[in-house]
C-alpha positions as CSV (number, residue, x, y, z in Angstrom):
1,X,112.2,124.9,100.9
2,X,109.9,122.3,103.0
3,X,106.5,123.9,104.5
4,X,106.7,125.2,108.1
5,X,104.2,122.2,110.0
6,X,101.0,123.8,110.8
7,X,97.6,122.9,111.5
8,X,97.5,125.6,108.2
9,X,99.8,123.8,105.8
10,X,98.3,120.8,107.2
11,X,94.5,122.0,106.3
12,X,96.0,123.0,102.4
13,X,97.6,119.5,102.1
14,X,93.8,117.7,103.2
15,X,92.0,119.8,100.8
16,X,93.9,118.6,97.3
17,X,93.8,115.0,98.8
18,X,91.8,113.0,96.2
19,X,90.9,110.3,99.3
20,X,88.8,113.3,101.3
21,X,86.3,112.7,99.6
22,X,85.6,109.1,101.3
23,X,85.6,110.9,104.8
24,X,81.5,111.9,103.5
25,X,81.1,108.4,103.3
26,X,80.9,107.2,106.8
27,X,78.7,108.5,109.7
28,X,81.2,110.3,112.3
29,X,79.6,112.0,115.2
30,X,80.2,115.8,115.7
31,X,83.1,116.5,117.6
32,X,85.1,113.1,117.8
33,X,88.3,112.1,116.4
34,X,87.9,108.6,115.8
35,X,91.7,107.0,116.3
36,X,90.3,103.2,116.9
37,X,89.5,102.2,113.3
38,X,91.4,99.3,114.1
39,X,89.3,98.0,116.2
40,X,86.2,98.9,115.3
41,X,85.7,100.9,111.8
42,X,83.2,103.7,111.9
43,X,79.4,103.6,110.1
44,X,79.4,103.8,106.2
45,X,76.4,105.5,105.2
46,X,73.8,103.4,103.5
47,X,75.2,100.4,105.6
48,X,72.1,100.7,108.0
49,X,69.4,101.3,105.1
50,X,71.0,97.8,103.5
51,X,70.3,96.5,107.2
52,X,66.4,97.8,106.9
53,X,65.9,96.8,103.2
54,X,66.9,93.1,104.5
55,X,64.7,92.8,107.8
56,X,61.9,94.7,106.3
57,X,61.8,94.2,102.4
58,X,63.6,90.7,101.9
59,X,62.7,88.9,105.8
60,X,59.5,90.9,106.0
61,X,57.9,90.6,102.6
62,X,59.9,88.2,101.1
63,X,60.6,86.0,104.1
64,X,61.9,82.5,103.4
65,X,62.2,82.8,99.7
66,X,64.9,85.6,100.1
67,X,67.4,82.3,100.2
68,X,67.0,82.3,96.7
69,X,64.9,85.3,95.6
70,X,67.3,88.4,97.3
71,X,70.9,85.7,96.9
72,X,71.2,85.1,100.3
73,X,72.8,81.5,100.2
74,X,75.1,83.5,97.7
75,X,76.6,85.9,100.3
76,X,79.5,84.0,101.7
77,X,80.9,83.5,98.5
78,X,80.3,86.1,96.5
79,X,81.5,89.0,99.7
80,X,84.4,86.7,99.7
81,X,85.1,87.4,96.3
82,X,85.3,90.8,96.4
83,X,87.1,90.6,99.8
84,X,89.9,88.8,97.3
85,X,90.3,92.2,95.5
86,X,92.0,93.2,98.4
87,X,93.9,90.5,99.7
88,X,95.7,89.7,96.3
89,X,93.5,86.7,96.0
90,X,92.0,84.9,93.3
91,X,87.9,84.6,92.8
92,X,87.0,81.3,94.4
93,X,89.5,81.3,97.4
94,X,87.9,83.3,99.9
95,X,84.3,83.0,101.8
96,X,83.1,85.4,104.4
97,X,81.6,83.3,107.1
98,X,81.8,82.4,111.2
99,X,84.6,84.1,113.2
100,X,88.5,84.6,113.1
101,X,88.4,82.2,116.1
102,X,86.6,79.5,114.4
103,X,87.9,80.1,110.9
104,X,91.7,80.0,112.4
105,X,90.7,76.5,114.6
106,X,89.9,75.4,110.6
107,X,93.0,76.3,108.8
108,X,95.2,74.9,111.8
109,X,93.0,71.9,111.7
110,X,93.5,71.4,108.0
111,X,97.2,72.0,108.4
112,X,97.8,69.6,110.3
113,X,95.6,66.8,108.6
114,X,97.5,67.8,105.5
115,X,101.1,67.1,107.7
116,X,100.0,63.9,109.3
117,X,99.5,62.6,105.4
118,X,103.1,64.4,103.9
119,X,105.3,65.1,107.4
120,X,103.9,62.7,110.3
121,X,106.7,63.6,112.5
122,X,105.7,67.1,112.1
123,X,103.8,68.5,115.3
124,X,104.8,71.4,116.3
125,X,102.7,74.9,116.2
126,X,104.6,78.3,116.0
127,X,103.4,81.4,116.4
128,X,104.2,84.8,118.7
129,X,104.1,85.1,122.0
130,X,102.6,88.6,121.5
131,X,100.5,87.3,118.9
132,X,96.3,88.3,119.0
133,X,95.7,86.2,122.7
134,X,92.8,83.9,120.5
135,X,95.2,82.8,118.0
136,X,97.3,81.4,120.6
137,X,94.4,80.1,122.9
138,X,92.8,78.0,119.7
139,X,96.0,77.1,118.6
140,X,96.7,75.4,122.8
141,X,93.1,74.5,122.8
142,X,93.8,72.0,119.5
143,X,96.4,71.0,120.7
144,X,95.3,70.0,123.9
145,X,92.9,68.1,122.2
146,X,94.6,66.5,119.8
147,X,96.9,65.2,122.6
148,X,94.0,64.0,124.9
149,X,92.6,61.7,122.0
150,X,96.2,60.6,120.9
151,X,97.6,60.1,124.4
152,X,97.9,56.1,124.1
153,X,99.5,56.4,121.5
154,X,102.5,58.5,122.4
155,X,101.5,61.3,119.7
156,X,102.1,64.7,121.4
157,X,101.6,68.3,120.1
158,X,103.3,71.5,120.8
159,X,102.8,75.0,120.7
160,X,106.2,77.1,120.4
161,X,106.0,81.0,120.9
162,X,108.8,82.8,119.8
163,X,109.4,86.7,120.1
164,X,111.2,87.3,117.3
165,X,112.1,86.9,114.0
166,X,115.8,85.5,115.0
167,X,113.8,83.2,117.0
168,X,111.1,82.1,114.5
169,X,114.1,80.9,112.0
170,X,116.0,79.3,114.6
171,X,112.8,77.4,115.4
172,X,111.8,75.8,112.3
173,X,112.6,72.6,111.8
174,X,111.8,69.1,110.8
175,X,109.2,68.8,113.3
176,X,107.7,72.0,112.3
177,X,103.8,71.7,111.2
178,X,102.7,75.3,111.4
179,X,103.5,78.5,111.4
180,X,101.1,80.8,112.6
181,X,101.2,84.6,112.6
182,X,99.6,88.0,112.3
183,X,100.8,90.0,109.7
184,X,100.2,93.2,111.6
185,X,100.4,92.9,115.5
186,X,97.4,93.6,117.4
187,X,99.8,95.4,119.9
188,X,102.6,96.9,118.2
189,X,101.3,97.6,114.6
190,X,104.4,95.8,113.5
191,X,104.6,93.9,110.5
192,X,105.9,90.7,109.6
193,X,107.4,90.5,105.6
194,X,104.8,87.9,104.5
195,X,106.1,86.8,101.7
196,X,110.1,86.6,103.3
197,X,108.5,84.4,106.3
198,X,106.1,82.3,104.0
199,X,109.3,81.4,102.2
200,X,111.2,80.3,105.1
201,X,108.8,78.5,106.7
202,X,108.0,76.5,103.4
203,X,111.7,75.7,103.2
204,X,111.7,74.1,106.2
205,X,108.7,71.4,105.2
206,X,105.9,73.4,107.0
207,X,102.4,75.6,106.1
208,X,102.0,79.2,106.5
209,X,98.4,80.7,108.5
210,X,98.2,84.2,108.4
211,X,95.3,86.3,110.5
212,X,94.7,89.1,108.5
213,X,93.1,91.1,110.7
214,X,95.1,94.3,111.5
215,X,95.9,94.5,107.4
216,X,93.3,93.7,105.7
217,X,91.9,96.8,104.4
218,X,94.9,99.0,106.3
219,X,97.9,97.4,103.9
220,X,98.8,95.9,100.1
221,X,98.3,92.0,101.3
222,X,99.2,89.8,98.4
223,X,98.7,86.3,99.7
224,X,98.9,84.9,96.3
225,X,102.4,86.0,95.8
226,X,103.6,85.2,98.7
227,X,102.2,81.8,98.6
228,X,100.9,81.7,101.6
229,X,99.0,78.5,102.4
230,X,95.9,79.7,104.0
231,X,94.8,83.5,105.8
232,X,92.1,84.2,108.3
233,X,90.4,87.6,109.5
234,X,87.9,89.9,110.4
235,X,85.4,92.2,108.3
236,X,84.7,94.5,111.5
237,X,87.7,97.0,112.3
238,X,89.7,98.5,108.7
239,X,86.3,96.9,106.4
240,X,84.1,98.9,108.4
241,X,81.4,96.0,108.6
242,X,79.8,96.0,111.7
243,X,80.4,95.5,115.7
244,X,81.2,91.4,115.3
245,X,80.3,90.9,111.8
246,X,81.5,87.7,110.3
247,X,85.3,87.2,109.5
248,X,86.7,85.4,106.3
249,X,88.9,82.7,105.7
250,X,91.1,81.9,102.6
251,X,92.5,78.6,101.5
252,X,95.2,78.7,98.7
253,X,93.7,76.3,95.5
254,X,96.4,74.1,95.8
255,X,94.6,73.1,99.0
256,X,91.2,73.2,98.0
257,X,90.9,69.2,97.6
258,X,92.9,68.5,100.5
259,X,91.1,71.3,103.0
260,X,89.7,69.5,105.7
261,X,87.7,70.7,108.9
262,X,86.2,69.0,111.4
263,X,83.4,72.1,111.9
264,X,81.8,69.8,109.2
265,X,78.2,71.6,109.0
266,X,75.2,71.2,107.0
267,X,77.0,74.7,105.0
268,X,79.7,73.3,103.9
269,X,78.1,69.9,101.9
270,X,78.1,69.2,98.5
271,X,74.5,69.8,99.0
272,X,73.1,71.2,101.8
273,X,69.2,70.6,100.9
274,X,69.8,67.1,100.1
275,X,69.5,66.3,103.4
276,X,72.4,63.4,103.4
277,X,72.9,60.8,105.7
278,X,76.6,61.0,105.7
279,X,78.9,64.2,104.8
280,X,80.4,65.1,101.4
281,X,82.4,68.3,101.6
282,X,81.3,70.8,98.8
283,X,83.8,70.6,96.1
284,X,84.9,74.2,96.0
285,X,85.4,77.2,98.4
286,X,82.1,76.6,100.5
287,X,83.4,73.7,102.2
288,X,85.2,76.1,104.2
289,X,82.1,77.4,106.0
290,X,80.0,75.8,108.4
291,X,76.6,76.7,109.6
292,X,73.8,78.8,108.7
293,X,75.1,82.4,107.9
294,X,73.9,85.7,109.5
295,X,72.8,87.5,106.7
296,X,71.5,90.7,108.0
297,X,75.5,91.8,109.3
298,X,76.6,90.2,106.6
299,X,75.1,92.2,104.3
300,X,75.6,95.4,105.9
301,X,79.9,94.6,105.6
302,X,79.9,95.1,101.2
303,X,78.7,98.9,101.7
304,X,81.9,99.3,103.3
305,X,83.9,96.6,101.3
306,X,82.5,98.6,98.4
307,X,84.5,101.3,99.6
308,X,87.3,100.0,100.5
309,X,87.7,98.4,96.6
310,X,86.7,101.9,95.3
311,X,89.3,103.9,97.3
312,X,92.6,101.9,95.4
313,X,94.9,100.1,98.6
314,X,97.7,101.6,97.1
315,X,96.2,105.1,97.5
316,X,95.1,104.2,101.2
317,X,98.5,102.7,102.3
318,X,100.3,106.2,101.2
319,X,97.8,107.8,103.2
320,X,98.3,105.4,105.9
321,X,102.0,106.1,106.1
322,X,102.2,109.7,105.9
323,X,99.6,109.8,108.2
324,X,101.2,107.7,111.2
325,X,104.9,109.9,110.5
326,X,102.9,112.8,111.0
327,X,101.2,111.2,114.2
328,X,104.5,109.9,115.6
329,X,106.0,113.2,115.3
330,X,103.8,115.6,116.7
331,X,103.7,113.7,119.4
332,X,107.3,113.1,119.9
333,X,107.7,116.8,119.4
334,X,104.7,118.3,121.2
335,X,104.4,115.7,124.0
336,X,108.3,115.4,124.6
337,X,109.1,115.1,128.2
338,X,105.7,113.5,129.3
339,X,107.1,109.8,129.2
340,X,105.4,108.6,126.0
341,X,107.4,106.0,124.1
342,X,106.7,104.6,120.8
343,X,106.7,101.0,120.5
344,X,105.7,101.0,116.9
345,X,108.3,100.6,114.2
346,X,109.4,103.8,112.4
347,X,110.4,101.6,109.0
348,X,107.5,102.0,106.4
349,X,108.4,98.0,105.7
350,X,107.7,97.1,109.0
351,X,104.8,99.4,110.4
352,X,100.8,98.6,109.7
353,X,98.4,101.8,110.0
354,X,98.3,102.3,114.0
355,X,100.8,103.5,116.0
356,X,101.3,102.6,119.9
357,X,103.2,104.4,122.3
358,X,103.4,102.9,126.0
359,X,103.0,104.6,129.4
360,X,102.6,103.6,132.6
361,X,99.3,105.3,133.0
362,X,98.1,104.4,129.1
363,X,94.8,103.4,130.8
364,X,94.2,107.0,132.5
365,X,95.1,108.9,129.5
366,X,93.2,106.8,126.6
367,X,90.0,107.8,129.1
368,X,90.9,111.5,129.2
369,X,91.4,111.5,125.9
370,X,88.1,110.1,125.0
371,X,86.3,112.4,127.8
372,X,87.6,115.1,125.4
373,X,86.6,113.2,122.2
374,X,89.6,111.7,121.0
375,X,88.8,108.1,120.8
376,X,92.0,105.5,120.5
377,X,92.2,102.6,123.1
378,X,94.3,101.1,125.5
379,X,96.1,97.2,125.7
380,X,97.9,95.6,128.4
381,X,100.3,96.4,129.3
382,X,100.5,100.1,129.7
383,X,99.8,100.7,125.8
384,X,98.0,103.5,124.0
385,X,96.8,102.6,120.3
386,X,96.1,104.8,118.1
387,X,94.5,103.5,115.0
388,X,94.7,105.7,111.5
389,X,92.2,104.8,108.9
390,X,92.7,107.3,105.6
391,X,89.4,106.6,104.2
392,X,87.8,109.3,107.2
393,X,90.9,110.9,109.1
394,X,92.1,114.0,107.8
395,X,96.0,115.5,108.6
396,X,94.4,118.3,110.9
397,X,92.4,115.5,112.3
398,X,96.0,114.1,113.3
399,X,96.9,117.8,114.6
400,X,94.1,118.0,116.9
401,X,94.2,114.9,118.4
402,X,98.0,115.4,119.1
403,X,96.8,119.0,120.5
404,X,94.5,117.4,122.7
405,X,96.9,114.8,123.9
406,X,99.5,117.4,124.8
407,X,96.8,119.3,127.1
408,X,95.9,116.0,128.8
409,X,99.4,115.1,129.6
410,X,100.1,118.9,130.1
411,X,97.6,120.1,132.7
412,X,97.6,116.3,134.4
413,X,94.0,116.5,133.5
414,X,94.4,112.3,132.8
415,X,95.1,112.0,136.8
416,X,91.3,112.3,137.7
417,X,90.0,109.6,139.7
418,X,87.1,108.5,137.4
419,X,89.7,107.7,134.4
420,X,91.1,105.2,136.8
421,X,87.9,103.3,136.7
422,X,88.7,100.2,134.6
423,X,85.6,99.4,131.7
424,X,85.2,95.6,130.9
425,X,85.8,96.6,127.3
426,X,89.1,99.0,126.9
């Protein structure tokens, strides 16, 4: 006979969890239920002593020879490594360094020098129309330049957005370069089958980009296995590094020779410190980087990869998904009648670890919510995101916040006029 759902059998079910224990890890301030992991993960403890120990201990004492002396020119590569652990990498593939933005303007970069050598008729970028807006702003911006410099010549690039997968198949083609995609939406929380898509798009003669940055630490990402050709992503929402701390981009070996980029930087040389007149591109996963790194939030993001690798992604995703059914419905049964509708899919296959319901006045009722200490956030149009991170949320924290919601929507309380005050940042 299944357990009555209470905040009761809820409270039982959190204690013999064996991931409660990670909640002590991270710094949550009294009296918040902190739903936006997904875009910015919470404070691990110890992450702002590592910050310390580097600006006063290793820049204060031992100033420049911390390059060498406390492995600072060693960070990229060896975070990027352990990063690898969860992305179903291999050790030498990955290097934490510069931003999604820039890292994704290299991988579509080096795409498409690779397809001018093997497909030159191939020149043509696809990727969603509800995709993360920067991954489809870089991806217009390249190639807008690539057609201003090629104009006399006749050479024109496209990007194609698509809205589904029917469309995505239907697209792909012999003029198909790229394929570029998020394997959890921003949006949504809906997930593409990485290694079914990879496949596909292979088939058709082009490469395969993934932005990693709603999965990576949220879901099992194996890019190995599905062959993807190259992944990009940030450290700063399910890795718990920082407020903008540096992303990470991975490069599949079998394009390690051929990986171009024209962010050529001093970083990415052969050798940096031999001052060369002309560029040489390092001969293994540095030559994905660029400039100087900034090593003070860079170190602070392996006390929470540490975490993450310690707390076993199969172990998180189970949380993740029994934790977003319970979300989706409490809220479908105890805010019924209040015009919330889910937008996130209900298939396990298919869902990442937040869950979006729209509303015309999402805005209003994200700020209530947050007046009242329930934190989630809010995207155009009229969505309210709820992100789910097991390694801190409990079940009864998922009962509360639901509790709170129902009140909001109940008494009207999110019909206030200062929630209709818009923030620059919502």
């Amino acid at each position: 006979m299944q357990t009555e759902l209470s905040r009761a059998s809820l409270a039982q079910l959190d204690a013999n969890d064996p991931l409660i224990r990670f909640r002590e890890r991270f710094q949550l301030p009294e009296g918040v239920i902190y739903l936006d992991g997904n875009s910015l993960g919470a404070l691990p403890h110890g992450a702002a002593e590592r910050a310390a120990q580097v600006v006063t201990q290793q820049w204060g004492h031992g100033l420049i020879r911390s390059w060498n002396d406390a492995g600072w020119f060693e960070l990229p590569t060896r975070l990027g490594d352990k990063l690898a652990q969860l992305l179903g990498a291999n050790p030498g593939e990955t290097v934490v360094t510069d931003t999604t933005s820039l890292n994704l303007f290299k991988a579509l970069a080096s795409a498409l020098r690779i397809q001018q050598v093997d497909g030159p008729d191939r020149r043509v970028l696809i990727t969603e129309r509800d995709n993360f807006p920067t991954d489809i702003y870089i991806a217009e911006g390249l190639a807008d330049l690539l057609n201003s410099v090629g104009a006399e010549t006749g050479v024109s690039y496209e990007v194609k957005l698509i809205d589904s997968e029917t469309e995505l198949l239907a697209a792909l083609g012999d003029d198909t370069a790229l394929v570029s995609l998020s394997h959890v939406n921003y949006r949504t929380g809906a997930m593409w089958d990485m290694a079914a898509i990879t496949e596909a798009v292979h088939q058709a003669g082009g490469l395969a980009i993934w932005d990693l940055a709603h999965a990576a630490g949220a879901v099992p990402v194996a890019l190995n296995a599905a062959n993807a050709d190259y992944a990009v992503g940030c450290t700063y929402k399910y890795l718990n590094g920082g407020p903008g701390s540096p992303a990470f981009i991975w490069v599949n070996a079998r394009h390690h020779e051929r990986f171009w980029q024209p962010l050529s930087g001093w970083w990415s040389h052969q050798a940096p410190f031999a001052m060369a007149e002309s560029y040489t591109p390092a001969n293994d996963v540095r030559r994905f980087m660029c400039g100087t790194q900034p090593v003070t939030s860079m170190a602070m993001i392996e006390v929470g990869l540490d975490i993450s690798v310690e707390a076993e992604m199969d172990k998180v995703r189970a949380n993740s998904l029994e934790l977003t059914d319970l979300f989706i419905e409490l809220v479908e049964t105890r805010c019924a009648g209040y015009g919330l509708e889910l937008i996130t899919p209900r298939d396990h296959a298919r869902r990442g670890s937040h869950v979006s319901f729209s509303h015309p006045n999402g805005y209003e009722i994200i700020a209530a919510l947050i007046s009242r200490g329930v934190i989630g956030d809010y995207r155009e149009p009229a969505v309210l995101r709820f992100g789910v991170t097991p390694l801190y949320l409990s079940r009864t924290d998922i009962w509360d916040a639901v509790e709170i919601l129902r009140e909001v929507l109940h008494t009207g309380a999110w019909q206030r006029e200062e929630f209709t005050v818009r923030n620059a940042v919502t």
